[in-house]
N, CA, C and O atoms as CSV, one atom per row, in Angstrom:
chain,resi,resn,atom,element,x,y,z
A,1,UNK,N,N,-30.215,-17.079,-9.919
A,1,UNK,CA,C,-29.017,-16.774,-9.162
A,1,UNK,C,C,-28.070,-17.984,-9.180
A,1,UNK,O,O,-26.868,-17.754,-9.307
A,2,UNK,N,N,-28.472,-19.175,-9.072
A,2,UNK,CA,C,-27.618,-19.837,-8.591
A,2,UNK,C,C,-26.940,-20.437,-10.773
A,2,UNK,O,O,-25.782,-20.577,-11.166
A,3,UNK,N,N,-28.146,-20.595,-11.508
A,3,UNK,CA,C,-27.405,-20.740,-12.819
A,3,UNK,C,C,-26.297,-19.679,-12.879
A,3,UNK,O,O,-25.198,-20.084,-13.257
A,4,UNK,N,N,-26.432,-18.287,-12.540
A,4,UNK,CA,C,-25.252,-17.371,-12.669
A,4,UNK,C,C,-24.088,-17.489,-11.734
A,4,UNK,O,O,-22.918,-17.174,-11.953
A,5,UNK,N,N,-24.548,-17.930,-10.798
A,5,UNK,CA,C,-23.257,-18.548,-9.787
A,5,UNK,C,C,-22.404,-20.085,-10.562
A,5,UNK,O,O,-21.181,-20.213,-10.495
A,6,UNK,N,N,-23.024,-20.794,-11.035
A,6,UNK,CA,C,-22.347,-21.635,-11.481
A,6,UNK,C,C,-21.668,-21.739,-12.727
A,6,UNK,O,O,-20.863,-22.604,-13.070
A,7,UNK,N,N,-22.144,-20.624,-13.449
A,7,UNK,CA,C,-21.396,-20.428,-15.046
A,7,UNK,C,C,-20.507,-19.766,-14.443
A,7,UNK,O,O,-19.457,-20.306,-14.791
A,8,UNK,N,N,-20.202,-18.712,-13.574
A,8,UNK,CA,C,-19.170,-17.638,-12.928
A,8,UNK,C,C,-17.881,-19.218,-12.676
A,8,UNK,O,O,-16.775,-19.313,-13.208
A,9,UNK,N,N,-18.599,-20.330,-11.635
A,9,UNK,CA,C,-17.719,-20.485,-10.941
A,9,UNK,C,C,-16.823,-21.809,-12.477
A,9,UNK,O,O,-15.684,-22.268,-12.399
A,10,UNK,N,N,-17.660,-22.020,-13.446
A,10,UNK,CA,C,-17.018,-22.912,-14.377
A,10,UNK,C,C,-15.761,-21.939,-14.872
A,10,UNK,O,O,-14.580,-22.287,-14.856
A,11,UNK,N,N,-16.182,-20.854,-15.245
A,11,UNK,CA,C,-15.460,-19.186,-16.131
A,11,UNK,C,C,-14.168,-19.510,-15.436
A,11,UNK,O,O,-13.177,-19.845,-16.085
A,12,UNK,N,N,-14.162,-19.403,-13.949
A,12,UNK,CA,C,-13.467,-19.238,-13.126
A,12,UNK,C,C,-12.038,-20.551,-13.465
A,12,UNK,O,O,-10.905,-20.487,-13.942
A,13,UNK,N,N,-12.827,-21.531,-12.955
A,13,UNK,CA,C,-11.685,-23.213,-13.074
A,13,UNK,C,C,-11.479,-23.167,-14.453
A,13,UNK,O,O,-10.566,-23.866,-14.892
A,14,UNK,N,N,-12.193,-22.430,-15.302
A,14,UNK,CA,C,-10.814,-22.990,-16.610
A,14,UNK,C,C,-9.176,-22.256,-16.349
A,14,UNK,O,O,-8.093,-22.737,-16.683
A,15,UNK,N,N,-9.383,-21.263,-15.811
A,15,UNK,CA,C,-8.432,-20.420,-15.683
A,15,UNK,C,C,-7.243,-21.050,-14.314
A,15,UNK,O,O,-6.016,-21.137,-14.350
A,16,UNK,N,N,-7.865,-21.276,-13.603
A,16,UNK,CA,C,-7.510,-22.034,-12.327
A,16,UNK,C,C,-6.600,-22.877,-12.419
A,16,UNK,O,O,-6.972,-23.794,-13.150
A,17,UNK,N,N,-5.328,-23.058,-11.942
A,17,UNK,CA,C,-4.678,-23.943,-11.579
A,17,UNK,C,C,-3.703,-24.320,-10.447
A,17,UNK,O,O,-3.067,-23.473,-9.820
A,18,UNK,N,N,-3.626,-25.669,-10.224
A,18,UNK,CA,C,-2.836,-26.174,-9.138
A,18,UNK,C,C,-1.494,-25.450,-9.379
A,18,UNK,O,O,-0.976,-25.103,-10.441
A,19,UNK,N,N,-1.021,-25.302,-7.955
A,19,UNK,CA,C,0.165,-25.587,-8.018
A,19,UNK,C,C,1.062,-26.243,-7.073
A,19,UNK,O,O,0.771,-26.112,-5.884
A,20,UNK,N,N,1.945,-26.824,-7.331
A,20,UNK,CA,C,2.943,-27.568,-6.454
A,20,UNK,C,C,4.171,-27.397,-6.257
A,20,UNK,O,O,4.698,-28.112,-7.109
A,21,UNK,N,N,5.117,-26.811,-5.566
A,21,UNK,CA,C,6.690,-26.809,-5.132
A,21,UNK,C,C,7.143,-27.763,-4.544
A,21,UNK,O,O,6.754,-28.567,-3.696
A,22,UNK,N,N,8.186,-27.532,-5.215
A,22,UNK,CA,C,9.085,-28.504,-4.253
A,22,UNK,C,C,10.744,-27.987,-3.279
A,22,UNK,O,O,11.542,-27.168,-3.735
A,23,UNK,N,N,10.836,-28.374,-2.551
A,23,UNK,CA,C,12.034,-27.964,-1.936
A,23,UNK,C,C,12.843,-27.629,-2.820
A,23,UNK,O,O,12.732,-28.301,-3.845
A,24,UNK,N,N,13.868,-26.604,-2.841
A,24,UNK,CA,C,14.748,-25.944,-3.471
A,24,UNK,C,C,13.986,-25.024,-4.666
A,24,UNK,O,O,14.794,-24.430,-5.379
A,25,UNK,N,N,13.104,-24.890,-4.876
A,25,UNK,CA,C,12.344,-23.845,-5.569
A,25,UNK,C,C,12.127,-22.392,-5.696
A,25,UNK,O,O,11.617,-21.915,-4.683
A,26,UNK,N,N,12.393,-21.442,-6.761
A,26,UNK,CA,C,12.098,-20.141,-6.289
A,26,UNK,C,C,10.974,-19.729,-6.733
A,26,UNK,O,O,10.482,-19.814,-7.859
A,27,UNK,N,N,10.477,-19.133,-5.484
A,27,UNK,CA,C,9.112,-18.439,-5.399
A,27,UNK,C,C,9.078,-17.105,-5.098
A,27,UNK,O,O,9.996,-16.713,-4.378
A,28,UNK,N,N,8.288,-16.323,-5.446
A,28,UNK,CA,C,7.875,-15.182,-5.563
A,28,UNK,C,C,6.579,-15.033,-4.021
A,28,UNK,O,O,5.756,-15.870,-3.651
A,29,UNK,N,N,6.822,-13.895,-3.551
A,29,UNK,CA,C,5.821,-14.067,-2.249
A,29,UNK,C,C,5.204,-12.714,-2.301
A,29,UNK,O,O,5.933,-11.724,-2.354
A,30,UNK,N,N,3.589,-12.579,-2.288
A,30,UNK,CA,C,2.748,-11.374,-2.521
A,30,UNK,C,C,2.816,-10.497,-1.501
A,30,UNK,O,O,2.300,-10.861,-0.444
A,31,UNK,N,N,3.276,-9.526,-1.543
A,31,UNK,CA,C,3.023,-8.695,-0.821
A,31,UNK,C,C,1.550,-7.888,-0.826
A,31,UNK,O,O,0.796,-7.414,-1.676
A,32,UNK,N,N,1.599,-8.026,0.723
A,32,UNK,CA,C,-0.346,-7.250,1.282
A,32,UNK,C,C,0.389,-6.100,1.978
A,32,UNK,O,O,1.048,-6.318,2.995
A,33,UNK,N,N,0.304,-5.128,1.550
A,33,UNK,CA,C,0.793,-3.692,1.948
A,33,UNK,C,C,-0.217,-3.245,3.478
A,33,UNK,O,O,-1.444,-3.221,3.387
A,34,UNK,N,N,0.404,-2.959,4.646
A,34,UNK,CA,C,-0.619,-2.663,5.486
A,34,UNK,C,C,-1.522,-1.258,5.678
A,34,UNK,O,O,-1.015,-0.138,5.742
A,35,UNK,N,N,-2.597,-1.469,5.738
A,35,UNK,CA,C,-3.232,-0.554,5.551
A,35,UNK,C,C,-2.982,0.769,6.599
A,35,UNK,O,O,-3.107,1.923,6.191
A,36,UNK,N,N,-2.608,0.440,8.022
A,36,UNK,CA,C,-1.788,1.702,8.828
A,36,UNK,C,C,-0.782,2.673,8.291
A,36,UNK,O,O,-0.627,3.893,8.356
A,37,UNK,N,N,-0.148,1.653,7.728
A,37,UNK,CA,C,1.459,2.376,7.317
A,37,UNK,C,C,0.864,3.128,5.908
A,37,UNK,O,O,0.341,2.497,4.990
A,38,UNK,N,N,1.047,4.576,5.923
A,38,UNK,CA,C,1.226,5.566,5.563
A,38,UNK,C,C,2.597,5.444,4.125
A,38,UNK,O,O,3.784,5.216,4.355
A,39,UNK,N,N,2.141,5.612,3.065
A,39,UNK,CA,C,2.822,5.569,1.803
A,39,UNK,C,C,2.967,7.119,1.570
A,39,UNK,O,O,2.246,7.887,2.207
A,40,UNK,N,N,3.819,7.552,0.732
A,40,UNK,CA,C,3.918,9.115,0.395
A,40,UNK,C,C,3.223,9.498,-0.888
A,40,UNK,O,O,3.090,10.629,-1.357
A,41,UNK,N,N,2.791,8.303,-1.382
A,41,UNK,CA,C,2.171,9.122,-2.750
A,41,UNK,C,C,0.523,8.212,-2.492
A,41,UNK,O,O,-0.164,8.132,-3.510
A,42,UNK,N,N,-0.132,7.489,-1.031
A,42,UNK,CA,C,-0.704,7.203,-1.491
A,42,UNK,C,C,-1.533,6.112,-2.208
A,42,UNK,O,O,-2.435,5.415,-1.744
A,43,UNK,N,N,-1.035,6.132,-3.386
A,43,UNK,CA,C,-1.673,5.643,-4.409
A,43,UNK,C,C,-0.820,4.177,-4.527
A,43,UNK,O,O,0.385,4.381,-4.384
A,44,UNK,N,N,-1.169,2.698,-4.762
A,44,UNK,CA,C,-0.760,1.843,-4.771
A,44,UNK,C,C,-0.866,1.330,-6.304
A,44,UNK,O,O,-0.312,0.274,-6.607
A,45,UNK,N,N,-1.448,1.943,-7.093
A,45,UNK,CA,C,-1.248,1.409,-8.313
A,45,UNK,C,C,0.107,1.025,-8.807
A,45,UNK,O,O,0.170,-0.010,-9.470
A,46,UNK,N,N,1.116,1.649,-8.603
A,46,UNK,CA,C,2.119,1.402,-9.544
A,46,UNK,C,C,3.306,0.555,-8.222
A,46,UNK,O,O,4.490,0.404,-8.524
A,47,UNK,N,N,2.898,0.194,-7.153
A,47,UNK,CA,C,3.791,0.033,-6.853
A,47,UNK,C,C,3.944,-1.880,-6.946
A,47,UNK,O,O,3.263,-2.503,-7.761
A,48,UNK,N,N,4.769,-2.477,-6.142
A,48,UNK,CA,C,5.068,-3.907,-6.816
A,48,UNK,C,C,4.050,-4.467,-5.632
A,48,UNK,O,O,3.761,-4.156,-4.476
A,49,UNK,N,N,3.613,-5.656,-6.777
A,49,UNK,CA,C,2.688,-7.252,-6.615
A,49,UNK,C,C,3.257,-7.969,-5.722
A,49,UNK,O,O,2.575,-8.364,-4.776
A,50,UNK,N,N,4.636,-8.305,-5.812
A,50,UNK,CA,C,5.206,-9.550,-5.391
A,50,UNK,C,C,6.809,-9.165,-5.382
A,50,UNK,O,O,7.395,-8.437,-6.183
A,51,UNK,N,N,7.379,-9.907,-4.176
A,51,UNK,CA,C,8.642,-9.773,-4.270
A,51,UNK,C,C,9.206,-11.123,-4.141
A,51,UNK,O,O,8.578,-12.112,-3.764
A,52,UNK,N,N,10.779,-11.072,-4.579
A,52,UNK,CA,C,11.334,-12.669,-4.882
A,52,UNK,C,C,12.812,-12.408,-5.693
A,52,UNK,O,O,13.159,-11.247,-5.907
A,53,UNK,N,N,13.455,-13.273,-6.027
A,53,UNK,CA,C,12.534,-15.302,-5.681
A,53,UNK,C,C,13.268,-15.403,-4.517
A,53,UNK,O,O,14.398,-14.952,-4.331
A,54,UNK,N,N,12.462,-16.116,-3.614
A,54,UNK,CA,C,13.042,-16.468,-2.610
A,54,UNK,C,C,13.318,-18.300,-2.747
A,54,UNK,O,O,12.960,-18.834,-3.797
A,55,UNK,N,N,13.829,-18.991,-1.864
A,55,UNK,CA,C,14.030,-20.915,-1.715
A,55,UNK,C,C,12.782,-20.829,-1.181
A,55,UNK,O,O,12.476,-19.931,-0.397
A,56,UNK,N,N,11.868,-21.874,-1.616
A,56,UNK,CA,C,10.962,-22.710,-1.065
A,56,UNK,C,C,11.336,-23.879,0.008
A,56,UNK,O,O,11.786,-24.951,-0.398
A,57,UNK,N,N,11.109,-23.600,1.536
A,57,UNK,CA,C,12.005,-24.388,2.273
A,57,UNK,C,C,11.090,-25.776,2.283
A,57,UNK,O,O,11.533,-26.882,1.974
A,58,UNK,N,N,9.362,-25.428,2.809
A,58,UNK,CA,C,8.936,-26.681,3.043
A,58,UNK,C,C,7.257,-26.359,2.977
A,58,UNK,O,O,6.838,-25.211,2.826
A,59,UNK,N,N,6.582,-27.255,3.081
A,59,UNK,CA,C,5.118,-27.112,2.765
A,59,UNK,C,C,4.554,-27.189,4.089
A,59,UNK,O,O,4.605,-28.298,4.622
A,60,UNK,N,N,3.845,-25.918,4.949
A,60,UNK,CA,C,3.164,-26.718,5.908
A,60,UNK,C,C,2.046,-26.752,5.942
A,60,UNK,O,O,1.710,-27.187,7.044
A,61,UNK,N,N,0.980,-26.470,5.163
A,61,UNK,CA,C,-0.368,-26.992,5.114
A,61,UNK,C,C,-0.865,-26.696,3.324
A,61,UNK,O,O,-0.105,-26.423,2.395
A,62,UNK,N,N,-2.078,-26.832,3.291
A,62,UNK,CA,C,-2.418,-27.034,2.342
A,62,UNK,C,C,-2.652,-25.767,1.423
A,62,UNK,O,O,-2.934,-25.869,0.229
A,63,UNK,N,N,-2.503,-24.512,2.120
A,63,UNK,CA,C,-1.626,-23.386,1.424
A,63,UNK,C,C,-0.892,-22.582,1.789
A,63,UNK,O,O,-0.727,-21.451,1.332
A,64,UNK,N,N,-0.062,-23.397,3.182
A,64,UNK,CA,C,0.749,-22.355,3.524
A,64,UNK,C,C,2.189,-23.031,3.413
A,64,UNK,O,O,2.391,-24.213,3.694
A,65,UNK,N,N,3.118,-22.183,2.989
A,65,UNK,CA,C,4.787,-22.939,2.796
A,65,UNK,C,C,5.263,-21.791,3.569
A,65,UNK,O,O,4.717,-20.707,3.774
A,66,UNK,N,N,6.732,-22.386,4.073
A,66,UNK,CA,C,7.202,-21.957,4.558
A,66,UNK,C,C,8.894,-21.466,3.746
A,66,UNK,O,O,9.744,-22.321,3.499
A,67,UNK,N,N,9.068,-20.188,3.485
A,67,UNK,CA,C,10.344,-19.474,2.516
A,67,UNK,C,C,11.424,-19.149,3.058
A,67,UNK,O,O,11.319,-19.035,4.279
A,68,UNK,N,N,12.753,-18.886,2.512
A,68,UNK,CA,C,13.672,-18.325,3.060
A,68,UNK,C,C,14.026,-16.821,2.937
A,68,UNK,O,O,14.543,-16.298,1.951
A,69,UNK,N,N,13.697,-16.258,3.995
A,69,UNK,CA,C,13.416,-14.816,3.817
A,69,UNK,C,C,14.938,-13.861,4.004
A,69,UNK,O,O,15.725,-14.432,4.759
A,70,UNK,N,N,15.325,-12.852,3.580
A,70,UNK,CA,C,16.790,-12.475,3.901
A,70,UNK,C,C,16.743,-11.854,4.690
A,70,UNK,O,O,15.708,-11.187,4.707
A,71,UNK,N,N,17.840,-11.571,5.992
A,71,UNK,CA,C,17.645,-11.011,6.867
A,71,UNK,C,C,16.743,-9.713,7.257
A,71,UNK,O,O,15.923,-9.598,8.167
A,72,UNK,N,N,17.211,-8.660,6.155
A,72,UNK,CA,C,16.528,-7.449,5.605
A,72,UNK,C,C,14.701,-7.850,6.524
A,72,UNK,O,O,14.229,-7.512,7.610
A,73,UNK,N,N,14.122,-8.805,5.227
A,73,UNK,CA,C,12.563,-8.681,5.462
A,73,UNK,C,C,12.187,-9.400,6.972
A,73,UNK,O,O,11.002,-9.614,7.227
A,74,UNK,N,N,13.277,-9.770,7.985
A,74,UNK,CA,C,12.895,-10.194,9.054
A,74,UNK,C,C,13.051,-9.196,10.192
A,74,UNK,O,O,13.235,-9.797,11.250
A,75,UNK,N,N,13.042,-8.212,10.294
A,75,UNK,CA,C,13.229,-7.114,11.103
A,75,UNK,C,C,11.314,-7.100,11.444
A,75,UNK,O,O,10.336,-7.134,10.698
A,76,UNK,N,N,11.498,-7.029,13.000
A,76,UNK,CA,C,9.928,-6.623,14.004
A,76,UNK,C,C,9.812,-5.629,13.078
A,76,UNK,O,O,9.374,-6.260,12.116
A,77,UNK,N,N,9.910,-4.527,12.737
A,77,UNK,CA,C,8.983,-3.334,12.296
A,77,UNK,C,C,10.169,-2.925,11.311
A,77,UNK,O,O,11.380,-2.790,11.487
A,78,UNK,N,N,9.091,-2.741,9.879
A,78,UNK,CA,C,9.532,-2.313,8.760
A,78,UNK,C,C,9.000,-1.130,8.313
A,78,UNK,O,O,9.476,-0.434,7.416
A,79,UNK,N,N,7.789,-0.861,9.090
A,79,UNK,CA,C,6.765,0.720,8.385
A,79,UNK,C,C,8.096,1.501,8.793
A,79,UNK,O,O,9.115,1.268,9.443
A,80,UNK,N,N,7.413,2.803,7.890
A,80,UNK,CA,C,8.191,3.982,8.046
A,80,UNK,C,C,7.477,5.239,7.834
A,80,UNK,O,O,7.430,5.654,6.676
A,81,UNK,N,N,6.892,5.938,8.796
A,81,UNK,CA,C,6.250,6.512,9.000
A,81,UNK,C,C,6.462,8.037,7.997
A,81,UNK,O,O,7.334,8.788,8.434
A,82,UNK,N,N,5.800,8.462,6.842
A,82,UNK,CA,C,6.566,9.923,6.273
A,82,UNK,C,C,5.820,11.039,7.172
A,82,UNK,O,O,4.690,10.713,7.535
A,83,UNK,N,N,6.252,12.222,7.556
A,83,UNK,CA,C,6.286,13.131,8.036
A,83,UNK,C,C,6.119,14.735,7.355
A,83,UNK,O,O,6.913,15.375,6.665
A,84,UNK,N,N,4.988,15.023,7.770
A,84,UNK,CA,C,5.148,16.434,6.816
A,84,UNK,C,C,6.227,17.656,7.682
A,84,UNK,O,O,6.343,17.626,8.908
A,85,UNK,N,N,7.065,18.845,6.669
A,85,UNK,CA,C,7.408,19.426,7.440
A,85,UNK,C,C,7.205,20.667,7.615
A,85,UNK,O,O,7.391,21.359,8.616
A,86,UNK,N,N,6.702,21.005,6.307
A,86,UNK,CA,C,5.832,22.518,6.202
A,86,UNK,C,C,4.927,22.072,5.450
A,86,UNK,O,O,4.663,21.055,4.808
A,87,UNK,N,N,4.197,23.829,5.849
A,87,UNK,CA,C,3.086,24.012,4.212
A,87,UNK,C,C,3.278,25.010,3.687
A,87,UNK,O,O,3.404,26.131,4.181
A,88,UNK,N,N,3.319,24.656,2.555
A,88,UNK,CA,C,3.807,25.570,1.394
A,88,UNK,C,C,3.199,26.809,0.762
A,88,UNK,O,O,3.627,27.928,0.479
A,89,UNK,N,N,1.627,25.960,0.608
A,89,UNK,CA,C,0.104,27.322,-0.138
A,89,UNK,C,C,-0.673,26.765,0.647
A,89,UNK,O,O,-0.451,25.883,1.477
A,90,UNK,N,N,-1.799,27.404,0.321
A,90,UNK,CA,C,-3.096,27.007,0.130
A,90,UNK,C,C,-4.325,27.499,-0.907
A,90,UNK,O,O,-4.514,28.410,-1.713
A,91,UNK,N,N,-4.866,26.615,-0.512
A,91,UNK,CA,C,-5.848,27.071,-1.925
A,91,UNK,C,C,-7.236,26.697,-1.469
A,91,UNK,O,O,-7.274,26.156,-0.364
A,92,UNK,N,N,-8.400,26.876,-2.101
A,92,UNK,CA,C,-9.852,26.221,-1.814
A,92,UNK,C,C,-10.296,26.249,-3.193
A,92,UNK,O,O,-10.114,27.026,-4.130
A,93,UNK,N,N,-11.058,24.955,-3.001
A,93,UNK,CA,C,-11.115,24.595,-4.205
A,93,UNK,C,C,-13.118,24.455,-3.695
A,93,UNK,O,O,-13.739,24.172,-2.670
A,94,UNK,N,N,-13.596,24.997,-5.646
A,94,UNK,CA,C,-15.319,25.558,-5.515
A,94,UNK,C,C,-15.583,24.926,-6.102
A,94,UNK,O,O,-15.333,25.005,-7.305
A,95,UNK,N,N,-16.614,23.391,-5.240
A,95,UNK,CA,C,-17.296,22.870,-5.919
A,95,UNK,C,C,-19.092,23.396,-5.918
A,95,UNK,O,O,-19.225,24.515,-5.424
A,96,UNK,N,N,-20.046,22.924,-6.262
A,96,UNK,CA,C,-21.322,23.420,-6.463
A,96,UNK,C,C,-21.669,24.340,-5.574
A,96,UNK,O,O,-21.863,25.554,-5.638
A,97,UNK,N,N,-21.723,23.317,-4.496
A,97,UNK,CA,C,-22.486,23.454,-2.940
A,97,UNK,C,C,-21.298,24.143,-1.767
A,97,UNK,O,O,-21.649,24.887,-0.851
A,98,UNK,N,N,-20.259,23.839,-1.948
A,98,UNK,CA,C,-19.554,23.880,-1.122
A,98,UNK,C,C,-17.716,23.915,-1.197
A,98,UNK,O,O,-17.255,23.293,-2.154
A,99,UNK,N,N,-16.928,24.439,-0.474
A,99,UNK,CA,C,-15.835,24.290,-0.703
A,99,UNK,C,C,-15.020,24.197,0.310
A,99,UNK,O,O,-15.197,24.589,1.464
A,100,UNK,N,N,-13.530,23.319,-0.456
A,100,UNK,CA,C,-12.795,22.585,0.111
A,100,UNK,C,C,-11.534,23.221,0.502
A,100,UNK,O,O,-10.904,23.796,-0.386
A,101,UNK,N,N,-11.183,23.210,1.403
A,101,UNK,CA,C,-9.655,24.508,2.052
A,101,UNK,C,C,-9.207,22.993,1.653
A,101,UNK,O,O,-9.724,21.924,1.980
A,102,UNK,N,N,-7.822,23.321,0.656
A,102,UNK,CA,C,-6.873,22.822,0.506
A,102,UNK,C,C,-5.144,23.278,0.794
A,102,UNK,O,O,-4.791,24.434,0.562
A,103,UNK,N,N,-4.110,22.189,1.342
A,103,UNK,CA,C,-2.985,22.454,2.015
A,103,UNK,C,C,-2.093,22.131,0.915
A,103,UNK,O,O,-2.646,21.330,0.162
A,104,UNK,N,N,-0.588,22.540,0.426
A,104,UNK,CA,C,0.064,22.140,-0.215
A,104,UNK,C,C,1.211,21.401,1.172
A,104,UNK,O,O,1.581,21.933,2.219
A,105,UNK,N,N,1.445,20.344,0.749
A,105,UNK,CA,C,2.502,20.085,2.005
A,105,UNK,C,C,3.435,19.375,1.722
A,105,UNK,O,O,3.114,18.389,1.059
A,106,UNK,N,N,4.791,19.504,2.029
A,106,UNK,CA,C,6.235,19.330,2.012
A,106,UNK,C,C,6.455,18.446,3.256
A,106,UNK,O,O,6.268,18.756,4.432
A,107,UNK,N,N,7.082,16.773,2.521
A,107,UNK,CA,C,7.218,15.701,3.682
A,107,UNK,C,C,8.745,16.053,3.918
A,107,UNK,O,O,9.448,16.842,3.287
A,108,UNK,N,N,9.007,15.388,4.816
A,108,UNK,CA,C,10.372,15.094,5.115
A,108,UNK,C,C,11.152,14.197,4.104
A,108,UNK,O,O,10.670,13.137,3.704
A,109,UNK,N,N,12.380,14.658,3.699
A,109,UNK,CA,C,13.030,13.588,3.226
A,109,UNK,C,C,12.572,13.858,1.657
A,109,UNK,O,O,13.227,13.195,0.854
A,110,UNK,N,N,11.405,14.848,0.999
A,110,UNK,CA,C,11.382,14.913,-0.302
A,110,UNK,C,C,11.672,16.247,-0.438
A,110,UNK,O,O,11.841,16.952,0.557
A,111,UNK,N,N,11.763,16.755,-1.769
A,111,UNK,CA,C,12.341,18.030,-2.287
A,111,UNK,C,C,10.612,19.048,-2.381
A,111,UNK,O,O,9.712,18.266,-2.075
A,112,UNK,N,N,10.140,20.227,-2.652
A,112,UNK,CA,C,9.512,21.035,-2.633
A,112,UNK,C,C,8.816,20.555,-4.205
A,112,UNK,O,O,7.599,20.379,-4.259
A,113,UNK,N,N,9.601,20.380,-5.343
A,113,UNK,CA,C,8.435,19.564,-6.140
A,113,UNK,C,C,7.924,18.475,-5.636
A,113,UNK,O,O,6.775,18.558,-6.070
A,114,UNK,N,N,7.963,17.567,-5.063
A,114,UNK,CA,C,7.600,16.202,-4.829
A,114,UNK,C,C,6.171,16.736,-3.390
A,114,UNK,O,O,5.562,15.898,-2.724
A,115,UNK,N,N,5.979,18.241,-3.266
A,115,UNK,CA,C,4.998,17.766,-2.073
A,115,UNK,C,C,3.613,18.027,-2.691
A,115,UNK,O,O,3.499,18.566,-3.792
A,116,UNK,N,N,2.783,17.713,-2.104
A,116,UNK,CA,C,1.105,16.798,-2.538
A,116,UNK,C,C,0.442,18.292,-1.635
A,116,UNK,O,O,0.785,19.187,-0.863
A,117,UNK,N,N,-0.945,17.659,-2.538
A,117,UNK,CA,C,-2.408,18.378,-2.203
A,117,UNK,C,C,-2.979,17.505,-1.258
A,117,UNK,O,O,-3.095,16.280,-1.296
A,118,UNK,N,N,-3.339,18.373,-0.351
A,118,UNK,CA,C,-4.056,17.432,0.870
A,118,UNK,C,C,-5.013,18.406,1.394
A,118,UNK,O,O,-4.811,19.603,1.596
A,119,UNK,N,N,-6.287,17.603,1.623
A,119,UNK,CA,C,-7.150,18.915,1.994
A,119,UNK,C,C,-6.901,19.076,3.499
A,119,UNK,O,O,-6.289,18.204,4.115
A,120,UNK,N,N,-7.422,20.309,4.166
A,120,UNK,CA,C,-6.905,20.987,5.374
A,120,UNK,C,C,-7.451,20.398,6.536
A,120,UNK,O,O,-6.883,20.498,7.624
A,121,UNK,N,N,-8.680,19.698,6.356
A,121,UNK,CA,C,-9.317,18.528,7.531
A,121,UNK,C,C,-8.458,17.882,8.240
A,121,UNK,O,O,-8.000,17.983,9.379
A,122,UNK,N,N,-8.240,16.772,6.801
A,122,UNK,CA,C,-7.793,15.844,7.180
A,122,UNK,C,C,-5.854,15.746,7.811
A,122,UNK,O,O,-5.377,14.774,8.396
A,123,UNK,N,N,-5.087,17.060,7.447
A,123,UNK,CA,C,-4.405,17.109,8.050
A,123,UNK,C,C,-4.237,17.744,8.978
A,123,UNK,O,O,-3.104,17.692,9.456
A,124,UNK,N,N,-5.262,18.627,9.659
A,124,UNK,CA,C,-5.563,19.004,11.372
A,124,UNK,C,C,-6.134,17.443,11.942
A,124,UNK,O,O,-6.103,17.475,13.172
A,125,UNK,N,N,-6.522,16.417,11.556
A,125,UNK,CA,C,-7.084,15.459,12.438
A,125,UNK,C,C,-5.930,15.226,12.617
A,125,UNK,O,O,-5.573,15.286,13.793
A,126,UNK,N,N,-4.748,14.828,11.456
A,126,UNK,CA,C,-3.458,13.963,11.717
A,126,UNK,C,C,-2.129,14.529,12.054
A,126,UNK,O,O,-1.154,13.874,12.422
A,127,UNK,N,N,-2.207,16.115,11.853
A,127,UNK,CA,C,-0.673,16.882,12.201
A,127,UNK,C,C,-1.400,18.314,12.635
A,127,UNK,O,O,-1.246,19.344,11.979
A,128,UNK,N,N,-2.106,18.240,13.674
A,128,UNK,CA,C,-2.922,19.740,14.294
A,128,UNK,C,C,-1.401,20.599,14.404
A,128,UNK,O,O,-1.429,21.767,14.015
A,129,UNK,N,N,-0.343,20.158,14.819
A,129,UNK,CA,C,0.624,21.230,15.464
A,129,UNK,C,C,1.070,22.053,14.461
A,129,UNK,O,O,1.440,23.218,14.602
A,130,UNK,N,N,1.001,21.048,12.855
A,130,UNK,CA,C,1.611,21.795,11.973
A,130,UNK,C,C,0.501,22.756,11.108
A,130,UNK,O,O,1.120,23.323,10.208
A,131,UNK,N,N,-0.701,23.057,11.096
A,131,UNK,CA,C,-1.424,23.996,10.940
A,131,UNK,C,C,-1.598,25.285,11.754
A,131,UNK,O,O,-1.703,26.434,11.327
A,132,UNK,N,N,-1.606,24.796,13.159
A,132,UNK,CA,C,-1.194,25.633,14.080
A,132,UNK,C,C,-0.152,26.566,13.711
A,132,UNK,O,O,-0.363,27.709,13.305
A,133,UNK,N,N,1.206,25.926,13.901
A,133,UNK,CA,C,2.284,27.261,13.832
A,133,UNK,C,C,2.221,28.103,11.989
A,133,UNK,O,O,2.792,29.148,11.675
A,134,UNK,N,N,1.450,27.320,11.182
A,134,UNK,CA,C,1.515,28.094,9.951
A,134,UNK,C,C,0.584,29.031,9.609
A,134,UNK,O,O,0.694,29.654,8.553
């Protein structure tokens, strides 16, 4: 274990490097998407790594700096909650053992192609009212 821990961690530092800024610098800052806030498709593959460049104002510890952010990304609350507003079909879908009641559902704010498969559970745990009246 530990020979395989230490070839991992050599593999690792060739690749590895410092880095250093300096005041007046543009940097790029990673975005960590929060896991509450609700996306409409989902799926995070395609969406962006990092946003930028922002000024590098100053260094305050040994990995944290401090950036100049534009007004925009300084707002208390940026989520935006999407909203379903109908349902469209349904369907159930037959796997071996068992099967799955599936919802077609139409968010707010997108057109009738753009709405998603969602199975019927999980949107009575999160929108009961809108199964209800349909």
């Amino acid at each position: 274990m530990k020979t395989a821990q230490s070839s991992q961690k050599r593999y690792a530092d060739k690749r590895r490097r410092e880095l250093e800024f300096a005041v007046g610098d543009h940097v790029f800052v990673k975005i960590a998407p929060m896991k509450s806030v609700m996306r409409f498709d989902e799926n995070a593959k395609l969406s962006p790594r990092f946003k930028g460049s922002f000024d590098f104002l100053k260094k305050i510890g040994t990995l944290a700096y401090r950036v100049a952010l534009p007004p925009m990304l300084l707002t208390p609350n940026m989520s935006y909650k999407e909203r379903p507003t109908q349902i469209l079909d349904r369907q159930e879908r037959r796997l071996r053992n068992k099967v799955i009641h599936m919802v077609k559902v139409k968010w707010i704010n997108h057109s009738e192609e753009e709405a998603t498969w969602k199975t019927e559970t999980d949107m009575r745990s999160s929108y009961p009212e809108l199964l209800d009246k349909s």
